[in-house]
Residue frames relative to the residue before (quaternion, step in Angstrom):
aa qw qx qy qz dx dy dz
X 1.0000 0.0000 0.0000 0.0000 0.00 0.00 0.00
X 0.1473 -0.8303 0.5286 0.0976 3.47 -0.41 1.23
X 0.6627 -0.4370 0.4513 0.4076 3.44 -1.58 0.09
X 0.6037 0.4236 -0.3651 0.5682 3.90 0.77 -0.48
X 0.7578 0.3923 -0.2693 0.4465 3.86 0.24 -0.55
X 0.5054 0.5269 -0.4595 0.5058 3.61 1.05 0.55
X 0.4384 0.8534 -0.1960 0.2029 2.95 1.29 -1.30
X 0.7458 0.4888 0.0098 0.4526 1.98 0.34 -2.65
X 0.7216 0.6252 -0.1832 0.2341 3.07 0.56 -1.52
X 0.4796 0.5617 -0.2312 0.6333 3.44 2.03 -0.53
X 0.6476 0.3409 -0.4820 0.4817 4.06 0.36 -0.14
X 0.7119 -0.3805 0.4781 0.3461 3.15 -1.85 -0.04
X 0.5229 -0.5754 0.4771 0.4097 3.76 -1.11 0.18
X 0.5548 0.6250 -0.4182 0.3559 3.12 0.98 -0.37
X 0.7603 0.5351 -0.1159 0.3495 2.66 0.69 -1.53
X 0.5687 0.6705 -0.2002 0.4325 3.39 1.23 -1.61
X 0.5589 0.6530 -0.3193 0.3990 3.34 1.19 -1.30
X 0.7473 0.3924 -0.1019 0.5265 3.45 0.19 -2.19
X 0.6002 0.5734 -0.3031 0.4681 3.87 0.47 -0.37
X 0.7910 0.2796 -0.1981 0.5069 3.58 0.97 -0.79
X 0.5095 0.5752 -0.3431 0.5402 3.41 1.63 0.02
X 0.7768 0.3794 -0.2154 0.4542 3.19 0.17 -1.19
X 0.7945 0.2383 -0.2596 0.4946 4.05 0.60 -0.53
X 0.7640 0.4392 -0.2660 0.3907 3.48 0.81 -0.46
X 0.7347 0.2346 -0.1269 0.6238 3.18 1.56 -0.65
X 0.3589 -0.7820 0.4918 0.1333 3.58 1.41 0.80
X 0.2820 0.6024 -0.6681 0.3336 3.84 0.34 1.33
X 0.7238 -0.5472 0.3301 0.2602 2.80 -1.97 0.67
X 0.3604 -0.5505 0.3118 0.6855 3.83 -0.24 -1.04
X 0.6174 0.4230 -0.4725 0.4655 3.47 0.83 -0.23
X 0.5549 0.4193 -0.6439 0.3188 3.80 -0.21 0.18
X 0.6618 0.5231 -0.3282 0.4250 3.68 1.25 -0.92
X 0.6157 0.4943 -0.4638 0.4019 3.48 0.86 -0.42
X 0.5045 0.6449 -0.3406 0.4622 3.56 1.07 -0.93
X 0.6673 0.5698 -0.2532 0.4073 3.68 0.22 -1.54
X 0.7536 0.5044 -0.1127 0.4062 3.29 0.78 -1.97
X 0.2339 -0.7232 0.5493 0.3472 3.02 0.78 -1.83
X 0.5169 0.6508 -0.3199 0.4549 2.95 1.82 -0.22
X 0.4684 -0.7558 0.3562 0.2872 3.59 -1.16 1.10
X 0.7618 -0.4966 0.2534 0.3298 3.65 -0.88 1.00
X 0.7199 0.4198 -0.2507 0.4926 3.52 0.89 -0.62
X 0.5838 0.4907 -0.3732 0.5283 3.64 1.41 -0.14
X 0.4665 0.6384 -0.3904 0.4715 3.31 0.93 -1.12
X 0.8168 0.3300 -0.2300 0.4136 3.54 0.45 -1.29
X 0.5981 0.5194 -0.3403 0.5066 3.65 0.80 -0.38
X 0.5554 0.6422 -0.2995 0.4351 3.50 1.21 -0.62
X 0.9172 0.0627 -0.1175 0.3754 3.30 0.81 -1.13
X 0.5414 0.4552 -0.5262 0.4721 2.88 1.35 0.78
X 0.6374 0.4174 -0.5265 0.3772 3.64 0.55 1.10
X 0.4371 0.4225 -0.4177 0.6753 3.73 1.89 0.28
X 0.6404 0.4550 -0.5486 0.2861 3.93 0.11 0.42
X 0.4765 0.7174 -0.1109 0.4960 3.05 1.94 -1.75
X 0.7634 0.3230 -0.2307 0.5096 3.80 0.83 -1.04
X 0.5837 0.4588 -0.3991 0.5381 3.79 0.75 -0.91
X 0.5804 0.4161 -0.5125 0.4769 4.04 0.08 -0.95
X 0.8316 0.3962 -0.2631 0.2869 3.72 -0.16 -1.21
X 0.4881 0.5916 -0.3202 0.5561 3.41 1.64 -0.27
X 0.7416 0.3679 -0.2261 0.5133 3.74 0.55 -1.21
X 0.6167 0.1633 -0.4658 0.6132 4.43 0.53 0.11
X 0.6758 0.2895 -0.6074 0.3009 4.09 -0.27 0.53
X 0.4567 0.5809 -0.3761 0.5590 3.57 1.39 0.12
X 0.6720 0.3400 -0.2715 0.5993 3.78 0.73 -0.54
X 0.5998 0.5413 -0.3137 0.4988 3.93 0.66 -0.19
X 0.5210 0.5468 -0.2882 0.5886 3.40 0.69 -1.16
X 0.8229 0.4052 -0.2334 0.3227 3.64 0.16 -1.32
X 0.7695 0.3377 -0.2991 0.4521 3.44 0.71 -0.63
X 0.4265 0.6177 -0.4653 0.4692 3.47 1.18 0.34
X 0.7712 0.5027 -0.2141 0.3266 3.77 0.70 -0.79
């Protein structure tokens, strides 16, 4: 169980979904809309609110650390 897979684990499935496509498997938004079935403009709204959460997850995850 890694420090990225906790992460993850903190976004919505939705989200998680388009978040591991798009950065980990570096697809387009339409390859994800395709994949999903979901329409392109969600796709986008999708992950740029699972980017917005993971950034804000990873400095309270860096906070958390330099306190200890």
């Amino acid at each position: 169980f890694t420090l990225v897979q906790g992460l993850l684990e903190q976004l919505s499935e939705e989200q998680r979904t388009v978040f591991v496509l798009a950065e980990f498997e570096e697809l387009t938004l339409r390859e994800i809309s395709d994949i999903t079935g979901v329409n392109a403009n969600t796709v986008s709204s999708r992950l740029r609110l699972a980017r917005q959460r993971f950034e804000t997850l990873v400095q309270h995850r860096r906070s958390r650390e330099r306190v200890s």
